[in-house]
TORNURO-766548 format. One record per residue (C-alpha): x, y, z; residue number from 1; residue in one letter. Coordinates in steps of 0.1 Angstrom, whole numbers. Each point is the difference from the previous one (the first is absolute). Layout:
BEGIN
      x      y      z  resi  resn
      X      Y      Z   NUM     a
...
END
This chain:
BEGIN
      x      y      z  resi  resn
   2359   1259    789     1     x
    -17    -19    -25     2     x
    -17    -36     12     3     x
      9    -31    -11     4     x
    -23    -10    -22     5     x
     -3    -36     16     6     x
     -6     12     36     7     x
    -29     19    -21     8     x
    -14    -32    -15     9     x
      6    -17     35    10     x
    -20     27     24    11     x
    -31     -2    -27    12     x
      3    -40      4    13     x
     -3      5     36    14     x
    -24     28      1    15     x
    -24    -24    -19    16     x
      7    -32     17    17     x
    -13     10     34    18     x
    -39      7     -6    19     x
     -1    -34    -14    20     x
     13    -13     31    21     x
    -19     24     25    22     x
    -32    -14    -18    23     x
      7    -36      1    24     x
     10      0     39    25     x
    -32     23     10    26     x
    -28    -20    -19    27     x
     -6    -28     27    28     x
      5     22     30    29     x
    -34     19    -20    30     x
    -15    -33     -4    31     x
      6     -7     35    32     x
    -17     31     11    33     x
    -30     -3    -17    34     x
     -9    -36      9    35     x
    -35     -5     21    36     x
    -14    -22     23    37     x
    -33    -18     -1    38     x
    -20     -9     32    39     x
    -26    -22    -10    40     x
    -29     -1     26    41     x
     -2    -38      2    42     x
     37      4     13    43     x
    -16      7     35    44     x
     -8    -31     25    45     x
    -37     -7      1    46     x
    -25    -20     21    47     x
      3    -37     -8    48     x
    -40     -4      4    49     x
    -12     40    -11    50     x
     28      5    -27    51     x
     -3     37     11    52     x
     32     17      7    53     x
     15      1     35    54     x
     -7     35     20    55     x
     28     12     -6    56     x
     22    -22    -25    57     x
     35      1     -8    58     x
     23     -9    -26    59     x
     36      5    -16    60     x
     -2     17    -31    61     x
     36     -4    -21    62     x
     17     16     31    63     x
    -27     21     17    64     x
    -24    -11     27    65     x
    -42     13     -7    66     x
    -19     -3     22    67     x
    -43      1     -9    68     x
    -26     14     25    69     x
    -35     -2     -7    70     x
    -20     26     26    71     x
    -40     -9     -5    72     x
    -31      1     13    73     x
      1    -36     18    74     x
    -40     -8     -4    75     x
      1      7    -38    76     x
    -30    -17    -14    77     x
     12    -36    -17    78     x
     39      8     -6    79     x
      4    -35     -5    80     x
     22      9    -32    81     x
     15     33     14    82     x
     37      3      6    83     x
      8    -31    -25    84     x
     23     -2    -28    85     x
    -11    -13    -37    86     x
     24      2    -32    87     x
     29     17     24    88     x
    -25     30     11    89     x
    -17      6     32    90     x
    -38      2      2    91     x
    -19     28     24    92     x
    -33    -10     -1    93     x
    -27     19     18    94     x
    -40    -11      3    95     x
    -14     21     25    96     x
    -41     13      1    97     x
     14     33     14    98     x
     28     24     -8    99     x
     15      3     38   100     x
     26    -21      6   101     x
      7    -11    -40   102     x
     39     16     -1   103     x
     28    -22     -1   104     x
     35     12      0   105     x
     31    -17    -10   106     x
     31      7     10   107     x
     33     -7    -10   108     x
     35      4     14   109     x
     32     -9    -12   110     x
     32     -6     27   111     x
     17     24    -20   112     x
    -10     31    -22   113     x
     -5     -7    -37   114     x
     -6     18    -31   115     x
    -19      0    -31   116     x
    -32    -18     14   117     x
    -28     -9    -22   118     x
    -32    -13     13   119     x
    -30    -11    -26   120     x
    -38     -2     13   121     x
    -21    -16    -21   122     x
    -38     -7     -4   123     x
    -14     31     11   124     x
    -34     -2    -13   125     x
    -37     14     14   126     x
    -36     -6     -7   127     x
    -19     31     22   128     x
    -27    -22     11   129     x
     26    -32     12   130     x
     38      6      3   131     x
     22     33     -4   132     x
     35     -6      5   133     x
     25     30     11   134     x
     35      1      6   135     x
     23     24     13   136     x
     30     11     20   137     x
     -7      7     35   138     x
      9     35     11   139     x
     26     -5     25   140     x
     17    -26    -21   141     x
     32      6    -29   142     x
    -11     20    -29   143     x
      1    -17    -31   144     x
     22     19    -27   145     x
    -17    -15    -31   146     x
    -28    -16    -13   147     x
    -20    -19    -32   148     x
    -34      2      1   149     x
    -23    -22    -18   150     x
    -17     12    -31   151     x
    -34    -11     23   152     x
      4     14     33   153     x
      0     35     16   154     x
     13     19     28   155     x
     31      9     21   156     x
     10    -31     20   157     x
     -7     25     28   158     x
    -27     -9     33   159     x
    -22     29    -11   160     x
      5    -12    -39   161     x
      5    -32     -3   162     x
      7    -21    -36   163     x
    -28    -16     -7   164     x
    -16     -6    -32   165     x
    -24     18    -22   166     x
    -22    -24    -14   167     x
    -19    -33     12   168     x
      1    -34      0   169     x
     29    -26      8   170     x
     35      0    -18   171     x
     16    -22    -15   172     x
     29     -4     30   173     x
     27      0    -27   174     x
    -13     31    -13   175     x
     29     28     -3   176     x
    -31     35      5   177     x
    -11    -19     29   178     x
     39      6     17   179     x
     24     24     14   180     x
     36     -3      5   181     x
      9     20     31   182     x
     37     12     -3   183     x
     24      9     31   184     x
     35     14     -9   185     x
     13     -2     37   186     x
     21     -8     16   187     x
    -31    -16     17   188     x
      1    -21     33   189     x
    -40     -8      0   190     x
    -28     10    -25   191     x
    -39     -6     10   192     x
    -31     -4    -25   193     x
    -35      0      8   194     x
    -36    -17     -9   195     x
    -29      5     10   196     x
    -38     -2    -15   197     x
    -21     33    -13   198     x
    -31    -13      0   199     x
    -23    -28     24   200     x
      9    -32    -17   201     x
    -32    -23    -11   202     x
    -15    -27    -16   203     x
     35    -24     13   204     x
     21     25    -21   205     x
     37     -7     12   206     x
     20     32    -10   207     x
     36     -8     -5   208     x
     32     16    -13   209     x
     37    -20     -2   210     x
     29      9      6   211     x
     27     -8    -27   212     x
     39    -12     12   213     x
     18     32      9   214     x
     33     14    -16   215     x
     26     19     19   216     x
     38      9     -5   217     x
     23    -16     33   218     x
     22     24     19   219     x
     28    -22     -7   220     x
     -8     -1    -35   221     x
      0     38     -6   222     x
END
């Protein structure tokens, strides 16, 4: 039987009616999703008379508890700037006139697994005769599942090939081919990075990399 033509005008009114409405009621649930949280390293409690960070620290981050772990080689040679924060970022400052006992490894864990975890370190510099500085993921610690390497360094963030850079001399600490943005996708409950010096460091040469404040995607947010 033939349809009335205004049901017909009234099912093609509907049919196009409800993607508008789908879109408008799922854009801030996306939003939501999305949103990131920023641990800045100054966040942490610190000595009052050092201004290094506690051993470990904890803070609340938006609704997740980090905790920071600093596992080092106590009689490092003149760490009096090691484990402090400048500009929100976390210095590991090594100044040793050997290579045994120069790794440092830092450690954190969040109360609850995240995702979508972005760590920066910057500064990572060398001069063969004074300083090298090389950074890596320790073996037994959660693979990274992305990566941007600076235009200046090397390597494969890796114990037996560390990133470390090709040429010599200081960098400027700002400077985006001294970096690299280790990514983890998760879920993650901990992640680990490591530092350590590749050559004897002389001549009062302080090799040092920071730390930039970390991003990472709440469970409750996801």
């Amino acid at each position: 039987m033939p349809q009335d033509p205004r049901r017909r005008a009234l099912l093609r009114s509907a049919a196009w009616s409800v993607p508008v409405l789908t879109a408008v009621t799922t854009a801030p649930a996306l939003a939501a999703s999305v949103e990131q949280s920023v641990m800045s390293w100054s966040g942490f409690p610190s000595s009052s008379e050092t201004g290094r960070l506690e051993r470990p620290a904890s803070q609340q981050v938006g609704d997740t508890d980090v905790t920071a772990a600093l596992s080092r080689d106590d009689q490092l040679a003149q760490p009096t700037r090691n484990w402090t924060t400048a500009d929100r970022r976390l210095r590991l400052q090594s100044n040793r006139d050997k290579l045994a006992g120069s790794l440092q490894i830092v450690t954190l864990t969040f109360a609850a697994p995240v995702t979508d975890v972005e760590l920066t370190v910057e500064d990572i510099d060398r001069d063969k005769q004074r300083f090298q500085d090389e950074v890596f993921v320790p073996t037994d610690a959660a693979p990274t599942t992305g990566r941007v390497v600076g235009a200046a360094l090397t390597g494969a963030g890796t114990p037996t090939s560390p990133f470390l850079a090709v040429g010599n001399g200081d960098a400027d600490p700002a400077d985006p081919a001294h970096a690299v943005t280790l990514r983890w996708a998760g879920p993650v409950d901990e992640i680990r990075i490591a530092y350590r010096q590749g050559v004897r460091a002389k001549d009062s040469a302080t090799p040092t990399v920071r730390l930039a404040p970390v991003r990472f995607t709440a469970s409750s947010a996801a």
